[in-house]
Structures are given as C-alpha cells and as structure tokens.
PyMOL Python script that loads the backbone (N, CA, C, O; Angstrom):
from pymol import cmd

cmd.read_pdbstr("""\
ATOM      1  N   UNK A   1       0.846  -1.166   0.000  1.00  0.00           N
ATOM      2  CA  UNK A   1       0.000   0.000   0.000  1.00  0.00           C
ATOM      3  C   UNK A   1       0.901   1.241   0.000  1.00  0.00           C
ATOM      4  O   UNK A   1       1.809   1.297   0.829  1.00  0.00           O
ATOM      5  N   UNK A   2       0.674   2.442  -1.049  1.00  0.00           N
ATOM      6  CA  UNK A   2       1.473   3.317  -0.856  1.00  0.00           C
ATOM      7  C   UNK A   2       1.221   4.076   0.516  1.00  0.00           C
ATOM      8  O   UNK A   2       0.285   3.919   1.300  1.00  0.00           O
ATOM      9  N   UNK A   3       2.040   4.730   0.578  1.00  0.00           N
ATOM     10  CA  UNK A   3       1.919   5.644   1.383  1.00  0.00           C
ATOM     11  C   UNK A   3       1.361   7.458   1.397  1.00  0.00           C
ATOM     12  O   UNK A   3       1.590   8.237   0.472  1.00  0.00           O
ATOM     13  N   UNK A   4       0.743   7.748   2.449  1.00  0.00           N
ATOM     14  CA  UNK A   4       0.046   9.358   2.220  1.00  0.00           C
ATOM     15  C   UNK A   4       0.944  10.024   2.319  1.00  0.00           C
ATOM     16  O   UNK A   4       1.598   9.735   3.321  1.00  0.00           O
ATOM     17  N   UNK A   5       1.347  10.835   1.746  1.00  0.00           N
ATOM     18  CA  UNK A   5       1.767  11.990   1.995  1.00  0.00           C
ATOM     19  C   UNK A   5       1.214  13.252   2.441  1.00  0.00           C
ATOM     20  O   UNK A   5       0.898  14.097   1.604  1.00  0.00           O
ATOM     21  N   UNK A   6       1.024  13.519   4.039  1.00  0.00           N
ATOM     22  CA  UNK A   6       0.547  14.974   4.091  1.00  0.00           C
ATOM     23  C   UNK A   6       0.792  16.349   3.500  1.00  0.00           C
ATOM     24  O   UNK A   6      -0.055  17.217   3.291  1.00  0.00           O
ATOM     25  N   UNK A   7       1.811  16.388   3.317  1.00  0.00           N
ATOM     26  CA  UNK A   7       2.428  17.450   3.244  1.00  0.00           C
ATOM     27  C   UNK A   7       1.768  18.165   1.594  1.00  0.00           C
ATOM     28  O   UNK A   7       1.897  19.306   1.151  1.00  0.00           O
ATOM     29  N   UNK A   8       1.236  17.261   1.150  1.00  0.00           N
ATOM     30  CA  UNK A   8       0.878  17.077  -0.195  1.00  0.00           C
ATOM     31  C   UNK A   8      -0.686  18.277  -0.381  1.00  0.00           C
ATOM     32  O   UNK A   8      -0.924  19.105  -1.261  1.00  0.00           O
ATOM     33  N   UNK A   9      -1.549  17.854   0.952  1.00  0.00           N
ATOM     34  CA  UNK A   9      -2.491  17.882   1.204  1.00  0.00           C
ATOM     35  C   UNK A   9      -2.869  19.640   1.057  1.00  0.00           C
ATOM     36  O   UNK A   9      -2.233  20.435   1.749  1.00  0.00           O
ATOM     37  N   UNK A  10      -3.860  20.085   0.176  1.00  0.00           N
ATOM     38  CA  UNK A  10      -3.313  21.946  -0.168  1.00  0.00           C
ATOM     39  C   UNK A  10      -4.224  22.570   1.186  1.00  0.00           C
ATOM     40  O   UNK A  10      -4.577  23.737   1.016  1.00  0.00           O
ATOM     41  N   UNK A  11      -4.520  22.129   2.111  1.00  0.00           N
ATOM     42  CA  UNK A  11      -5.179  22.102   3.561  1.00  0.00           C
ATOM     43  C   UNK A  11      -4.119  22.181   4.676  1.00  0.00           C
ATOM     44  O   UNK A  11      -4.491  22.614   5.767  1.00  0.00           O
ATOM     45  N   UNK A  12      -2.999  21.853   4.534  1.00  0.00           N
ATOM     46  CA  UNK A  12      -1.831  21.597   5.736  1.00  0.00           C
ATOM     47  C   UNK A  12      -1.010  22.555   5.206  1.00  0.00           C
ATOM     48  O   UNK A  12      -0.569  22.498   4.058  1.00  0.00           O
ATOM     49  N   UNK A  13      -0.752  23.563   6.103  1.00  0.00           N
ATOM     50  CA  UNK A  13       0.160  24.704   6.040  1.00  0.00           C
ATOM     51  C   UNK A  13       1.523  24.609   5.690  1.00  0.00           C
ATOM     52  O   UNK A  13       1.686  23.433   6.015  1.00  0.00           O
ATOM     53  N   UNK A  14       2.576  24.958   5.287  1.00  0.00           N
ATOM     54  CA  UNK A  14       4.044  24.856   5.095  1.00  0.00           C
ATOM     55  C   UNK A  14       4.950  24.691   6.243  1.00  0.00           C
ATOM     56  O   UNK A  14       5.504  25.631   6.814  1.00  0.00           O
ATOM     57  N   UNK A  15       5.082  23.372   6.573  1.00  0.00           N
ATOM     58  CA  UNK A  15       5.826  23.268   7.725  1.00  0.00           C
ATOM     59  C   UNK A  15       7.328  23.163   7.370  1.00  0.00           C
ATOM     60  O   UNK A  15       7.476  22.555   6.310  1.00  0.00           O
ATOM     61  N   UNK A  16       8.593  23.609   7.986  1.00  0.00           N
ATOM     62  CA  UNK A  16       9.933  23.795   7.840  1.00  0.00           C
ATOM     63  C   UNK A  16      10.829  23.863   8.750  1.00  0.00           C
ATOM     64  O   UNK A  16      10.689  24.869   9.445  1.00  0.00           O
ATOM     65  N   UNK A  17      11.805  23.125   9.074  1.00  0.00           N
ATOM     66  CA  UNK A  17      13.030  23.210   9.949  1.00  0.00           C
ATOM     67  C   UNK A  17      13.565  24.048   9.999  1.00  0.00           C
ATOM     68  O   UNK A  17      13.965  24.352   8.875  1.00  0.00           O
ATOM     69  N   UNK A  18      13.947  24.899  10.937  1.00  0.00           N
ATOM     70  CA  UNK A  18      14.543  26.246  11.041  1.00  0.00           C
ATOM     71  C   UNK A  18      16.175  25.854  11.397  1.00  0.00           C
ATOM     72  O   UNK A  18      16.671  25.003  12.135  1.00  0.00           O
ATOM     73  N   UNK A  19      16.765  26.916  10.491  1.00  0.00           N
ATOM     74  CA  UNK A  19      18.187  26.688  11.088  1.00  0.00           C
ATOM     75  C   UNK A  19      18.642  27.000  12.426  1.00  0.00           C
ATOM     76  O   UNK A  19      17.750  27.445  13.148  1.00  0.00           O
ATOM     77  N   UNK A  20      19.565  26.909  12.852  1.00  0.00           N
ATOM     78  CA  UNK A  20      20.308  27.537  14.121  1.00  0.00           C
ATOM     79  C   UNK A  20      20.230  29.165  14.867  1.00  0.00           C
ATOM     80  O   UNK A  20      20.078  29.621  16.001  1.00  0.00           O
ATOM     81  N   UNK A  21      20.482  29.810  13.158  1.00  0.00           N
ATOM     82  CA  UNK A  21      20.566  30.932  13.078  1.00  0.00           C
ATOM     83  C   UNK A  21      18.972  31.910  12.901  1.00  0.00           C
ATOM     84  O   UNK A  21      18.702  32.952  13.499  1.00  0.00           O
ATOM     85  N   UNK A  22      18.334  31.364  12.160  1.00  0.00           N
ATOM     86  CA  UNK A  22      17.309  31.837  12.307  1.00  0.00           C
ATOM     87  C   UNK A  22      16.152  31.386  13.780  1.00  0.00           C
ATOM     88  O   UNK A  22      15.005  31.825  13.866  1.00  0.00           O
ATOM     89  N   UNK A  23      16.580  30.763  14.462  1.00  0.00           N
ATOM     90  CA  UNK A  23      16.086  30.083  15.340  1.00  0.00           C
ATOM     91  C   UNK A  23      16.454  31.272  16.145  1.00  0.00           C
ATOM     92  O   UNK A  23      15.603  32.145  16.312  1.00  0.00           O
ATOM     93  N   UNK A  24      17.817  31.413  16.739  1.00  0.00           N
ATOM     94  CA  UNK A  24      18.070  32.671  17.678  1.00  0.00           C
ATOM     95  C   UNK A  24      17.808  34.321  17.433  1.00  0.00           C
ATOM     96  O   UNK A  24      17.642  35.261  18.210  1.00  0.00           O
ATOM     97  N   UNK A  25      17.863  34.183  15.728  1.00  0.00           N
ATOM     98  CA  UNK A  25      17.076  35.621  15.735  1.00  0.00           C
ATOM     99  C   UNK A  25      15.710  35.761  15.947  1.00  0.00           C
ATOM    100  O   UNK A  25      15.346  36.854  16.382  1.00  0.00           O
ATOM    101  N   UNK A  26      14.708  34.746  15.700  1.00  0.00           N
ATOM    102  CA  UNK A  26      13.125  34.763  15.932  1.00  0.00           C
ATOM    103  C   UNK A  26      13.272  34.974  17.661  1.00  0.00           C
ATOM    104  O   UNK A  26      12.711  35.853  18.316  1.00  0.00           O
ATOM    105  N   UNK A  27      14.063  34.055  18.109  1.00  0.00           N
ATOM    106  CA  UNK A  27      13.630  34.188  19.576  1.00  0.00           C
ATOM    107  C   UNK A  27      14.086  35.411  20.038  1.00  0.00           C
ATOM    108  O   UNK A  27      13.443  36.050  20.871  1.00  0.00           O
ATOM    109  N   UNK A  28      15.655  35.988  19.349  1.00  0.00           N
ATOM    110  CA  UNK A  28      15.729  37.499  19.785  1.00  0.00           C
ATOM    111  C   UNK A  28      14.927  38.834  19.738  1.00  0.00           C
ATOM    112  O   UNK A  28      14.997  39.875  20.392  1.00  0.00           O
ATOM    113  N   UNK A  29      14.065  38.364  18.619  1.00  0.00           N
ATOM    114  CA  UNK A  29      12.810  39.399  17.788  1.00  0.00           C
ATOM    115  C   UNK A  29      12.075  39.520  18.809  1.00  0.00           C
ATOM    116  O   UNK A  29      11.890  40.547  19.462  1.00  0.00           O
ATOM    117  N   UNK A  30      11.492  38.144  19.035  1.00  0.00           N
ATOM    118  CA  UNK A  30      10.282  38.182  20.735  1.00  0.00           C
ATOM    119  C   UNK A  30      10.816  38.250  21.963  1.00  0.00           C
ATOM    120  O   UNK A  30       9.999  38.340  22.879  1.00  0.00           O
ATOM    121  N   UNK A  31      11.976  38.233  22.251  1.00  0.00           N
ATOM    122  CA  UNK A  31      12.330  38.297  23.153  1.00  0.00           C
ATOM    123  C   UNK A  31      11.761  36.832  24.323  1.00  0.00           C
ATOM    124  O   UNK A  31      11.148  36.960  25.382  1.00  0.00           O
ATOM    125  N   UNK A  32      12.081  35.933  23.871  1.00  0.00           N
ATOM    126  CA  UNK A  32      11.401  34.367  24.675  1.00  0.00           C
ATOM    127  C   UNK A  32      12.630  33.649  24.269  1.00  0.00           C
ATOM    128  O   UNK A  32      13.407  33.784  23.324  1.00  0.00           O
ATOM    129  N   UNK A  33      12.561  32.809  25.319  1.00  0.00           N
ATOM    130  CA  UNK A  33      13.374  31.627  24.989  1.00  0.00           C
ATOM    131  C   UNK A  33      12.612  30.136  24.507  1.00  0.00           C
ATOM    132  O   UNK A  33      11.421  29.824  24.490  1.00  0.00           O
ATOM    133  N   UNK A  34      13.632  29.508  24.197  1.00  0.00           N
ATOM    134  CA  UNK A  34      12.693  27.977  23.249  1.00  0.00           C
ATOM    135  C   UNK A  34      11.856  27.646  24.647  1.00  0.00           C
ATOM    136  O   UNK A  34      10.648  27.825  24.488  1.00  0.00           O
ATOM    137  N   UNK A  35      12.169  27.269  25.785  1.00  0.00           N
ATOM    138  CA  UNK A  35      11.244  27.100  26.670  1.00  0.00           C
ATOM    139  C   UNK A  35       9.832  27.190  26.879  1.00  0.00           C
ATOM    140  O   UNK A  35       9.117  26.564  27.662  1.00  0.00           O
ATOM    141  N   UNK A  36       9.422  28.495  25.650  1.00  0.00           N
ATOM    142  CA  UNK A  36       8.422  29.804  25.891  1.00  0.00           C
ATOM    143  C   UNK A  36       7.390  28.772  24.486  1.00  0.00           C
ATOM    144  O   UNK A  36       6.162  28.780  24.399  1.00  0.00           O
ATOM    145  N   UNK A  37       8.079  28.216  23.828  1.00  0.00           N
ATOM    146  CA  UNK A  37       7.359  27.882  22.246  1.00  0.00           C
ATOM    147  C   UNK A  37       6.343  26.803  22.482  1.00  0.00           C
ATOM    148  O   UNK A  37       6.571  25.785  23.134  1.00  0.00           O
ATOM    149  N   UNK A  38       5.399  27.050  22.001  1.00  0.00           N
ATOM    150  CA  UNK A  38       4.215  25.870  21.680  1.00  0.00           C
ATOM    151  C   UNK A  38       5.159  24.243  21.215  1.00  0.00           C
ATOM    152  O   UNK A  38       6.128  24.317  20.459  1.00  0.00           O
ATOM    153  N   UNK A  39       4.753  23.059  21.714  1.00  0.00           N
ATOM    154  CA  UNK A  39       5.509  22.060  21.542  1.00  0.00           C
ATOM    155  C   UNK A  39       4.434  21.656  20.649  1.00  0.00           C
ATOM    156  O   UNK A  39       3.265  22.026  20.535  1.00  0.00           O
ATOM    157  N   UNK A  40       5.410  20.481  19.830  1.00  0.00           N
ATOM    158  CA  UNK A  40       4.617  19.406  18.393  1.00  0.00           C
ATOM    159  C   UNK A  40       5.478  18.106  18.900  1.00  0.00           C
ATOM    160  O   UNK A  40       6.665  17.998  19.207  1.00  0.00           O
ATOM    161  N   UNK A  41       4.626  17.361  18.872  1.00  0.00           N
ATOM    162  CA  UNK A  41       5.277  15.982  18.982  1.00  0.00           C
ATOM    163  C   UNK A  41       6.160  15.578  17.935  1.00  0.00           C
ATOM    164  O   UNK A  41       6.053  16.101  16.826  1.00  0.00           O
ATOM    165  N   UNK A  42       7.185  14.538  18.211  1.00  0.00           N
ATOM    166  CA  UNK A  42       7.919  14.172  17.515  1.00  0.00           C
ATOM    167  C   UNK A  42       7.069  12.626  16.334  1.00  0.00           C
ATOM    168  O   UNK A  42       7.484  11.898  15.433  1.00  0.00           O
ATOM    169  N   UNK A  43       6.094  12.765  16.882  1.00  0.00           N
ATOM    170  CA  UNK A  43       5.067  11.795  15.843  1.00  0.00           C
ATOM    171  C   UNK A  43       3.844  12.440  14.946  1.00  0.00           C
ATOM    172  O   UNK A  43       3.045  12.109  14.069  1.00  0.00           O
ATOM    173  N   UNK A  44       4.161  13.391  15.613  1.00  0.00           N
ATOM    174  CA  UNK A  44       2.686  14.700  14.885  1.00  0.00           C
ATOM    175  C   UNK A  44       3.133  13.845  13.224  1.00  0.00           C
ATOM    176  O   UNK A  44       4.014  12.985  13.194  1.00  0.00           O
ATOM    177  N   UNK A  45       2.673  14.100  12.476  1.00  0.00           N
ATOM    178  CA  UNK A  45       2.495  13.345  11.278  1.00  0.00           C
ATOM    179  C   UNK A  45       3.291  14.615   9.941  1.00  0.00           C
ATOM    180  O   UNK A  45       3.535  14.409   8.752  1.00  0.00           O
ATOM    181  N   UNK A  46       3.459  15.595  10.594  1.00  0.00           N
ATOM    182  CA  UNK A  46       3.943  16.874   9.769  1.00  0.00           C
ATOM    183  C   UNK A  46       5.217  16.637  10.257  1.00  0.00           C
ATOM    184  O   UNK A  46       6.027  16.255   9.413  1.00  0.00           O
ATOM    185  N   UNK A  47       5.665  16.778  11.547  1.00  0.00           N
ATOM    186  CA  UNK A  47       7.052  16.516  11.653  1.00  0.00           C
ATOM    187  C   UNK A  47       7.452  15.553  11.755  1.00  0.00           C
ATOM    188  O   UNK A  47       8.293  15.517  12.654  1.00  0.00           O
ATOM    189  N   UNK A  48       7.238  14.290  11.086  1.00  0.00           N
ATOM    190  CA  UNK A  48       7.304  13.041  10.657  1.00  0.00           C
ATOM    191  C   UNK A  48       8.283  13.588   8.955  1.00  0.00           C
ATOM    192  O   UNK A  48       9.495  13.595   8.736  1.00  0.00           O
ATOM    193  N   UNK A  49       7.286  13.918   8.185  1.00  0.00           N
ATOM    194  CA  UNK A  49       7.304  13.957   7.006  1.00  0.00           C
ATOM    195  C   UNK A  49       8.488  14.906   6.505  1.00  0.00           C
ATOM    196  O   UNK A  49       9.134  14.658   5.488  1.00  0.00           O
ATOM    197  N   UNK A  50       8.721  16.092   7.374  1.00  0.00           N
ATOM    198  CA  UNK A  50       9.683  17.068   7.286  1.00  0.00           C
ATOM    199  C   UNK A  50      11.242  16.560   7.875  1.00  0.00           C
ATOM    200  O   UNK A  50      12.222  17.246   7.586  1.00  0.00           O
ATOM    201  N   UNK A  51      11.366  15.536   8.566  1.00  0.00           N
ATOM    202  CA  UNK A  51      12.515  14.931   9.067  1.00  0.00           C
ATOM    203  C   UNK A  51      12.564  15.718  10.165  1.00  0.00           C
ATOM    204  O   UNK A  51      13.689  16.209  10.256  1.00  0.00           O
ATOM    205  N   UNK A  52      11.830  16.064  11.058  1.00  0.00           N
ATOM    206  CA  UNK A  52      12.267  16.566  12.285  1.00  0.00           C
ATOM    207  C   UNK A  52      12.586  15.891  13.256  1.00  0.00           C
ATOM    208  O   UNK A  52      12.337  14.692  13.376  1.00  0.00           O
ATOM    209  N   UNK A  53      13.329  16.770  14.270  1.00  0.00           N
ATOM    210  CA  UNK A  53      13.953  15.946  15.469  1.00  0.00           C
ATOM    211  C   UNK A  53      13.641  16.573  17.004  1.00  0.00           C
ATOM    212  O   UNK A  53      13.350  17.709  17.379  1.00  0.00           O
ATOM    213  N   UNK A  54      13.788  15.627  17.531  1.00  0.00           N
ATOM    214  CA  UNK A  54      13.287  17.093  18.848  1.00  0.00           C
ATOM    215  C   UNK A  54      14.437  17.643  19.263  1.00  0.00           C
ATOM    216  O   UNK A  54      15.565  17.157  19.340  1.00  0.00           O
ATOM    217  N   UNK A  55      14.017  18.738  19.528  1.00  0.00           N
ATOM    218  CA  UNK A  55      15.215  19.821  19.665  1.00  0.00           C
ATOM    219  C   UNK A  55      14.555  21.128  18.663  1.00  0.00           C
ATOM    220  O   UNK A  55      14.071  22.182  19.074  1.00  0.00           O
ATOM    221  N   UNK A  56      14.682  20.769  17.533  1.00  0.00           N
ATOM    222  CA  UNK A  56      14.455  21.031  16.216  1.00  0.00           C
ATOM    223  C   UNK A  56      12.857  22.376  16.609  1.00  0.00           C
ATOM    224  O   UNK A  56      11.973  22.058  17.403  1.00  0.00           O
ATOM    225  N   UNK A  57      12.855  23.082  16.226  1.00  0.00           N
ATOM    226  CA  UNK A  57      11.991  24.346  15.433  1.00  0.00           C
ATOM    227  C   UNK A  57      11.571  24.411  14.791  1.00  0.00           C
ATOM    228  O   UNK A  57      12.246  24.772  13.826  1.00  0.00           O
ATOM    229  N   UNK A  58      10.280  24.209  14.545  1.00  0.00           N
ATOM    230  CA  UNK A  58       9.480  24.170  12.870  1.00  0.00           C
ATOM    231  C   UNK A  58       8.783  25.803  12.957  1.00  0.00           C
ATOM    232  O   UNK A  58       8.300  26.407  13.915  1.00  0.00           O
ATOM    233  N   UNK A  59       8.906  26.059  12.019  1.00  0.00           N
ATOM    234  CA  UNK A  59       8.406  27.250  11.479  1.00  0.00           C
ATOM    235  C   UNK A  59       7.166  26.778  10.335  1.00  0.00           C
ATOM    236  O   UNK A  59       7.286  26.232   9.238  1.00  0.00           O
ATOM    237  N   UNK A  60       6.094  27.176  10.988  1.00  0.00           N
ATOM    238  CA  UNK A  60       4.592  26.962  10.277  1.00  0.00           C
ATOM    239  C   UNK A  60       3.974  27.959   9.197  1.00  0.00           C
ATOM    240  O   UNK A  60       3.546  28.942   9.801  1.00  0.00           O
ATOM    241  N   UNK A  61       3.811  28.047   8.110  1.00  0.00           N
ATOM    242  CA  UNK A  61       3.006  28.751   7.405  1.00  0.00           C
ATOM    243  C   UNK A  61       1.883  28.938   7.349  1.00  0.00           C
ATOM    244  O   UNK A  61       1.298  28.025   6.766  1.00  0.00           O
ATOM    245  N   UNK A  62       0.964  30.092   7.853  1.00  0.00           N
ATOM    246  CA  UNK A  62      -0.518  29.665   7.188  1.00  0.00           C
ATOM    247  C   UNK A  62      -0.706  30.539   6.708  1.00  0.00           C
ATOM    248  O   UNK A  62      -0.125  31.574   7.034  1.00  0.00           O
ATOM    249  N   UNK A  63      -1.858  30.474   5.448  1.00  0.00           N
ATOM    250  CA  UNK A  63      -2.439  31.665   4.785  1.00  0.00           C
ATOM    251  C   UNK A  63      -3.600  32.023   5.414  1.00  0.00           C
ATOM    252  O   UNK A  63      -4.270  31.206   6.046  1.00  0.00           O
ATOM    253  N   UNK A  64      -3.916  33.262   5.285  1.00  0.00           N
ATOM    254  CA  UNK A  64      -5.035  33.837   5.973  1.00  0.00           C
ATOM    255  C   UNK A  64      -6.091  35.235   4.815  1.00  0.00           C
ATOM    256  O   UNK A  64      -5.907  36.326   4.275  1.00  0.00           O
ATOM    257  N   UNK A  65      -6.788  34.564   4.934  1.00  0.00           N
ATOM    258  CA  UNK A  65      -7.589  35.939   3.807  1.00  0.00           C
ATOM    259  C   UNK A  65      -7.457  37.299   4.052  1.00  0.00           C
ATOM    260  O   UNK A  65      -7.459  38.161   3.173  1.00  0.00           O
ATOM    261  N   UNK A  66      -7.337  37.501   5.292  1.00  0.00           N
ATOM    262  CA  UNK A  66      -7.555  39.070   6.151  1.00  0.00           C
ATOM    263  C   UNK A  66      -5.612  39.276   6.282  1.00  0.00           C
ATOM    264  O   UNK A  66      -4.923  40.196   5.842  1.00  0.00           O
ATOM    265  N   UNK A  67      -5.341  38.478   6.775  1.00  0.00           N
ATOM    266  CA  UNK A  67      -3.784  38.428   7.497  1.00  0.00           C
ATOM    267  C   UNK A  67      -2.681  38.337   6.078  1.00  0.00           C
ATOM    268  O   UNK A  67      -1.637  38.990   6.064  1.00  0.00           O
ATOM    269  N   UNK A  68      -2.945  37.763   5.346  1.00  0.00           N
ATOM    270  CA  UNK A  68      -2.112  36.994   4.325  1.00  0.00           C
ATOM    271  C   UNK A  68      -1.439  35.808   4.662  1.00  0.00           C
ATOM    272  O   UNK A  68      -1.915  34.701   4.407  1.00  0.00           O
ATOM    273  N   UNK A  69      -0.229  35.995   5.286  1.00  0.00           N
ATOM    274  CA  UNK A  69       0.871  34.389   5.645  1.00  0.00           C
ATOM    275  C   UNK A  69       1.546  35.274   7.381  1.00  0.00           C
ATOM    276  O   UNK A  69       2.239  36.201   7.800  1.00  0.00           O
ATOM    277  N   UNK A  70       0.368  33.677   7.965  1.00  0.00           N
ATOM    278  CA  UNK A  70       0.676  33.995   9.338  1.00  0.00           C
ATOM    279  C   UNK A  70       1.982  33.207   9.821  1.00  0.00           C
ATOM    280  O   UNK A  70       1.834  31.985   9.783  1.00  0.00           O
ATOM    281  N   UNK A  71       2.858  33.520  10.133  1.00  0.00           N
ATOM    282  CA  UNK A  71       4.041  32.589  10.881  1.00  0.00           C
ATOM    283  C   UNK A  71       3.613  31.662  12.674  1.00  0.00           C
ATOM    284  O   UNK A  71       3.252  32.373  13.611  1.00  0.00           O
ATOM    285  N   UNK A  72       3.701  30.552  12.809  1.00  0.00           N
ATOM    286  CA  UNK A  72       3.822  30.138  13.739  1.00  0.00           C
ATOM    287  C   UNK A  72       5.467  29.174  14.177  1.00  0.00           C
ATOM    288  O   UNK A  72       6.418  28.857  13.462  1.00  0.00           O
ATOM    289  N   UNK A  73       5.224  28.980  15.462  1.00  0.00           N
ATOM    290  CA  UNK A  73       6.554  28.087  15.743  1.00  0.00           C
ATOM    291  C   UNK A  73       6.466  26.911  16.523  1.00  0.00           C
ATOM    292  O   UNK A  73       5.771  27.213  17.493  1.00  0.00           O
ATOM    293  N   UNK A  74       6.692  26.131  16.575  1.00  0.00           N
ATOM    294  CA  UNK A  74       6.719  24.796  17.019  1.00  0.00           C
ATOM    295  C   UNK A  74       8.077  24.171  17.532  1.00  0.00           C
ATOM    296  O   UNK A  74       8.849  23.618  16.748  1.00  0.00           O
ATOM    297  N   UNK A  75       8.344  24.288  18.939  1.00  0.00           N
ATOM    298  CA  UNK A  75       9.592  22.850  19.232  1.00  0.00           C
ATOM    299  C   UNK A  75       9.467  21.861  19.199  1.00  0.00           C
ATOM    300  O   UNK A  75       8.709  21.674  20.151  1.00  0.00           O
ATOM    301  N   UNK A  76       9.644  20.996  18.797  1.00  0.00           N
ATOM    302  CA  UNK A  76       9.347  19.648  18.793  1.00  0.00           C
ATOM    303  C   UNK A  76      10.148  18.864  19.638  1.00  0.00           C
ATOM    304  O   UNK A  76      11.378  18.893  19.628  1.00  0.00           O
ATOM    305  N   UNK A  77       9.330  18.033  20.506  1.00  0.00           N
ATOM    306  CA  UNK A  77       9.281  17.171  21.474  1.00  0.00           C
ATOM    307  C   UNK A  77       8.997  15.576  21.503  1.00  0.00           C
ATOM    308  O   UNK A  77       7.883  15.261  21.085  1.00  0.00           O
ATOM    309  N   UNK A  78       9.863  14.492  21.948  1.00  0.00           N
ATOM    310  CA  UNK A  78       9.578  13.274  21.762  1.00  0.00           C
ATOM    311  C   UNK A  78       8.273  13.061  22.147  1.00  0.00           C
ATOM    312  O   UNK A  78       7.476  12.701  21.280  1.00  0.00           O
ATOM    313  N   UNK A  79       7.740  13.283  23.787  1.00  0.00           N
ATOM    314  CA  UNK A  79       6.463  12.884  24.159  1.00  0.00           C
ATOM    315  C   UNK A  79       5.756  13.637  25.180  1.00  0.00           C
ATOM    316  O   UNK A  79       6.325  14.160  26.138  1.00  0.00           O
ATOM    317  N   UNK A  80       4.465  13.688  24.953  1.00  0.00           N
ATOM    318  CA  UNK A  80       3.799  15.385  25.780  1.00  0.00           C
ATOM    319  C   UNK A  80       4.050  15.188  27.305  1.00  0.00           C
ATOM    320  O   UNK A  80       3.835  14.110  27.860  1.00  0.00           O
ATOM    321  N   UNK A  81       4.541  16.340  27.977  1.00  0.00           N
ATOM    322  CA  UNK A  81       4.844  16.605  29.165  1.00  0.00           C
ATOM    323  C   UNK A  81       3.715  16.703  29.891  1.00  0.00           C
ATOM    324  O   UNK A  81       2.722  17.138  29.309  1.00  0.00           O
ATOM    325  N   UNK A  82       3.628  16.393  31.054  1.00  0.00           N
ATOM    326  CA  UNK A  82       2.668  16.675  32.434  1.00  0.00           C
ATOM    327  C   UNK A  82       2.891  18.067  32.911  1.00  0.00           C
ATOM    328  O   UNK A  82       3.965  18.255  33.483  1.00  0.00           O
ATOM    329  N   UNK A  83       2.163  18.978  32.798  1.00  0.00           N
ATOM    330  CA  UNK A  83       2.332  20.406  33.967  1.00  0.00           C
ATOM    331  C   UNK A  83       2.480  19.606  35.340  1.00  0.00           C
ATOM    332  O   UNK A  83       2.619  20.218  36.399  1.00  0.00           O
TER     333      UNK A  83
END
""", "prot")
cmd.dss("prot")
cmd.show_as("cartoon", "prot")
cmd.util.cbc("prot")
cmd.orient("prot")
C-alpha cells in the first residue's frame, strides 16, 4: 500500500526546519526563549514527514484571507509533558 503523503495535502500549512541561526534571531525578535514555544510531537504526522527531530523548530506557514501568511513556531518534542 502506498503511502500518504501529508504534506501534499493543499489544507496543511508549510511546515519547515529552522536553522540555528534563524532560530536565535526569531527568539531574539520576541524576546522568549525555546522554553516559551508551543511544543509538536515528535510523531505529529507533519514533523514526521519534514525529518524533524526534537530539539528542532518548525516554522509553520498559514495563509489567511484578512492576514495573508501567518508565521507560527513549534519545538518539537519526543512525548507530551505533564504540567
């Protein structure tokens, strides 16, 4: 059976690995540390497909009718934490 490809899907936003460098200027822009970032699992099915790792920073695309292309960020994490 082949396999799906999400990423394919024109419904799932542009997900992308951020370098090193752009990683510390976004967080210098907001002034937060990675600590501060919304987490994505390391099985989420997007950072599956993108080769992510945890550690790793995804930078999210979405389009928006009113907004145009909203940026989000994502650390990615092996498995969801307990508060």
């Amino acid at each position: 059976m082949p396999k799906f490809n999400v990423m394919a899907n024109h419904l799932v936003p542009r997900h992308s690995v951020m370098t090193h460098d752009e990683v510390e200027e976004m967080l210098s822009t907001y002034g937060i540390d990675r600590t501060k970032l919304p987490k994505i699992l390391i099985n989420d099915p997007c950072a599956r497909a993108i080769g992510a790792s945890p550690g790793d920073v995804i930078r999210i695309e979405r389009k928006s009718p009113t907004a145009g292309t909203s940026l989000y960020y994502r650390i990615v994490v092996e498995e969801r934490s307990v508060p």
